[in-house]
C-alpha positions as CSV (number, residue, x, y, z in Angstrom):
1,X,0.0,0.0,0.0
2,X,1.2,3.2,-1.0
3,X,2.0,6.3,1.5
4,X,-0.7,8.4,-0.9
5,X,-3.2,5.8,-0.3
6,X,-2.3,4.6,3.5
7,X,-3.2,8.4,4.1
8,X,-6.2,8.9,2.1
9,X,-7.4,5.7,4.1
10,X,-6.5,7.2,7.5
11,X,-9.0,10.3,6.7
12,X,-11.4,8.5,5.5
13,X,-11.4,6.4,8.8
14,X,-11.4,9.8,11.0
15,X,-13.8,11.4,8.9
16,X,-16.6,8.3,8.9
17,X,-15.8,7.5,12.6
18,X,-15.8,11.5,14.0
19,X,-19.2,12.1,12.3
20,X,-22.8,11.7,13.5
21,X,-24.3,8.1,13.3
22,X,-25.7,5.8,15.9
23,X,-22.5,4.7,17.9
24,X,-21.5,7.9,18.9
25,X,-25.4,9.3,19.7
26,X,-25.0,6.3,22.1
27,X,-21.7,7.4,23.5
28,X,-22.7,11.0,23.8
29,X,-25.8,9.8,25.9
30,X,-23.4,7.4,27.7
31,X,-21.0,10.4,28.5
32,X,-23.8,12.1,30.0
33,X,-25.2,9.4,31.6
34,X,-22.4,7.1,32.9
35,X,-19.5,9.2,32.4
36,X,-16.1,8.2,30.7
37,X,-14.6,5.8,32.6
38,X,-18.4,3.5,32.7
39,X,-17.9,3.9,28.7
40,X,-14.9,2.5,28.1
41,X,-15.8,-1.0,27.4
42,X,-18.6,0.6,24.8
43,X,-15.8,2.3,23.1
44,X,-13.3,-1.0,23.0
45,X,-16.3,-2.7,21.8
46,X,-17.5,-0.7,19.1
47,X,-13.3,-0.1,17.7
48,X,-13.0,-4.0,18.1
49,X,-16.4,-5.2,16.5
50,X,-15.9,-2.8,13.6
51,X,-12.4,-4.2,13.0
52,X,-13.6,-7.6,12.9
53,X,-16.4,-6.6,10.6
54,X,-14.1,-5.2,8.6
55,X,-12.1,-8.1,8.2
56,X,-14.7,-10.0,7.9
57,X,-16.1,-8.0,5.0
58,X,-12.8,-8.0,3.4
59,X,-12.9,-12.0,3.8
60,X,-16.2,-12.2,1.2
61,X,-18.6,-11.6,3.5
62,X,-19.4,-8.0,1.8
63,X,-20.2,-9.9,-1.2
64,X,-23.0,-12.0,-0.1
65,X,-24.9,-8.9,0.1
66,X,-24.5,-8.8,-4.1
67,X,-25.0,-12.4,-4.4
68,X,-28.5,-12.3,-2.1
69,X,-29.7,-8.7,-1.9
70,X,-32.7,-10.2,0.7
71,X,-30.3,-10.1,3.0
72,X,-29.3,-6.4,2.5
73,X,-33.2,-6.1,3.4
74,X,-32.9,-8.4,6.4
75,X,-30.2,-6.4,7.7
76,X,-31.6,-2.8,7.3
77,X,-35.0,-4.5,8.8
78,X,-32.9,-6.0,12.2
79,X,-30.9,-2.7,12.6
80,X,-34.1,-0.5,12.2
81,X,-36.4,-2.4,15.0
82,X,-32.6,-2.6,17.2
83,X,-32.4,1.0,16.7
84,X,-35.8,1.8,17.6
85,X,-35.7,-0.8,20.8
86,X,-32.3,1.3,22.3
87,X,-34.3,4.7,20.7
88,X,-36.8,3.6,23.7
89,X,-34.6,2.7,26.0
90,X,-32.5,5.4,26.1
91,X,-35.7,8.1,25.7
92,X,-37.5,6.4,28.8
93,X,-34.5,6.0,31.0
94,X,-34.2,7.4,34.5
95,X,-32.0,10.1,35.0
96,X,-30.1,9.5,38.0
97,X,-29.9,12.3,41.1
98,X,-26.3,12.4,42.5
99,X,-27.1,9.6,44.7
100,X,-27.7,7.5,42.2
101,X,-24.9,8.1,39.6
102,X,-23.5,5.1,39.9
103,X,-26.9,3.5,39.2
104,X,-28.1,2.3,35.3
105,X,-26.0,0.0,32.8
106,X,-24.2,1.4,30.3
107,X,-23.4,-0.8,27.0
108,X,-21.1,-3.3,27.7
109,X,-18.5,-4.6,25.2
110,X,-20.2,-7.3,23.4
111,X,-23.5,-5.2,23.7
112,X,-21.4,-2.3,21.4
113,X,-19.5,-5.5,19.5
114,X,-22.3,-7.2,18.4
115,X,-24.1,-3.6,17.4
116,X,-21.7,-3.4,14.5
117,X,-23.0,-5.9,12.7
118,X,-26.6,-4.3,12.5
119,X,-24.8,-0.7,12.1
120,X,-25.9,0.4,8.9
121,X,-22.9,3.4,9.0
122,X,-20.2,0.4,10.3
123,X,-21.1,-1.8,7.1
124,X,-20.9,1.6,4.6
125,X,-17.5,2.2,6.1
126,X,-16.6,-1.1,6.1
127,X,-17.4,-1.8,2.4
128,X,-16.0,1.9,1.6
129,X,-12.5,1.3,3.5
130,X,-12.5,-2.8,1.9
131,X,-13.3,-1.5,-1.7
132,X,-12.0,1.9,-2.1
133,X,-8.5,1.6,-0.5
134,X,-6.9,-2.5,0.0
135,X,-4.8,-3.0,-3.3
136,X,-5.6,-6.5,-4.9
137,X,-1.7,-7.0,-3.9
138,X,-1.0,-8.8,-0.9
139,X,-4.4,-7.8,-0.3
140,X,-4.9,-10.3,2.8
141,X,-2.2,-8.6,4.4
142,X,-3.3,-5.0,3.8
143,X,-6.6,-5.8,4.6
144,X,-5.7,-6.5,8.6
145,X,-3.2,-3.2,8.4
146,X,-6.4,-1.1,7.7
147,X,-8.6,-3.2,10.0
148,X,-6.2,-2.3,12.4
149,X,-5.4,1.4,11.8
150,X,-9.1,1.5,11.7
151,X,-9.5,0.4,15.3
152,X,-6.5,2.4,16.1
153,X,-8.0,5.6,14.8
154,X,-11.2,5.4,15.6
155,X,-11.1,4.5,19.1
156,X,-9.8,8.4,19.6
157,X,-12.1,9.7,17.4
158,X,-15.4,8.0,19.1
159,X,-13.8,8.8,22.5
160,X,-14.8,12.8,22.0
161,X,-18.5,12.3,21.9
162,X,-18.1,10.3,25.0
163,X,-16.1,13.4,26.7
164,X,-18.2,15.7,25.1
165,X,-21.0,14.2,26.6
166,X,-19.4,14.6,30.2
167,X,-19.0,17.9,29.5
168,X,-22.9,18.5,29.0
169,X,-22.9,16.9,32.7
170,X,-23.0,20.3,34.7
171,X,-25.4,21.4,32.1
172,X,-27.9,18.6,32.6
173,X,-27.7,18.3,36.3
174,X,-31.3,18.7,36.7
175,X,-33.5,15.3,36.5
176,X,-35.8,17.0,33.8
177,X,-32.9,18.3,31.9
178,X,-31.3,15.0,31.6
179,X,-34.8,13.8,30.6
180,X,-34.6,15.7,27.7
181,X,-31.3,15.5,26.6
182,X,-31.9,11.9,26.5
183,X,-35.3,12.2,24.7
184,X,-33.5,14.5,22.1
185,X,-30.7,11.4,21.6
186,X,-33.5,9.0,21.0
187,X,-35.0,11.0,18.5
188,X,-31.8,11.6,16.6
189,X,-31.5,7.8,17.2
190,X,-34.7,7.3,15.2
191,X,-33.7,9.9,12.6
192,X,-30.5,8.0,12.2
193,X,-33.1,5.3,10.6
194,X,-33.2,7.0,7.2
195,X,-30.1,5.7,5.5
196,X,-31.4,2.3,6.9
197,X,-34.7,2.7,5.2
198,X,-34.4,4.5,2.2
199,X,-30.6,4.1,1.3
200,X,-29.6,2.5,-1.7
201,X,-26.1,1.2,-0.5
């Protein structure tokens, strides 16, 4: 892989990682629920899950959705009822009062790990980093450097929503504040729906 390509790779990986999509909605609600430190197996999971799925992508498994487009379907139906079942959760949660910060479950590591693979955004930047930038030449081999730069760079990049949800923490303090903010992530949860249902990736 060429130095031209390794970096066009790397801000393609910041770019689709720092943006808006449902893991970092999640984390930014996590940050202000749970703060950083209750995150941090969320944000291992959803760097490590994505790498597998890259790889795993890489490995064929991209194609299938070519070979048998039902199962693009299947997909985009699974993520869209997930997405609305953690929209719920999150809107109808109970803030905590100071007493009870430590109360509540964030998402664990599998939880976030498993998400990936009914993440409509993970698969796009999957297929995108798989197609776009692994040369056909020692292709296996390139194919785990960007899995791995991938994990490597968007661990960081994920990691801000999380601390920029702590810093919203003074600013929601109130229970009804809270209650909002986390009504607000839900709906931009749900609204985070439309590339599932009417995309044509």
């Amino acid at each position: 892989m060429t130095v031209e390509l390794l970096s066009a790779f790397m801000l393609f990986a910041f770019v689709s990682s720092a943006t808006p999509g449902p893991n970092n909605m999640m984390l930014l609600a996590s940050g202000v629920n749970f703060g950083f430190r209750r995150t941090l197996p969320h944000m291992f999971g959803i760097s490590l899950g994505h790498m597998l799925l890259v790889i795993c992508t890489g490995l064929g498994l991209g194609q299938l959705f070519v070979l048998y487009p039902p199962l693009q379907i299947a997909l985009r139906v699974i993520g869209g009822a997930y997405l609305l079942y953690l929209a719920w959760k999150l809107a109808t949660a109970s803030a905590p009062t100071p007493r009870e910060s430590g109360s509540g479950k964030p998402f664990g590591f599998f939880q976030a790990a498993a998400f990936q693979w009914v993440n409509p955004k993970a698969w796009v930047m999957a297929i995108g980093a798989v197609t776009a930038y692994i040369p056909a030449e020692n292709f296996t081999a390139n194919l785990l450097l960007v899995a791995l730069l991938f994990a490597l760079i968007n661990l960081p990049s994920v990691s801000l929503w999380t601390l920029f949800g702590m810093g919203l923490r003074r600013l929601l303090s109130s229970p009804a504040r809270l209650r909002l903010f986390n009504w607000s992530m839900a709906l931009l949860l749900v609204l985070s729906l439309y590339p599932i249902l009417f995309g044509h990736h």
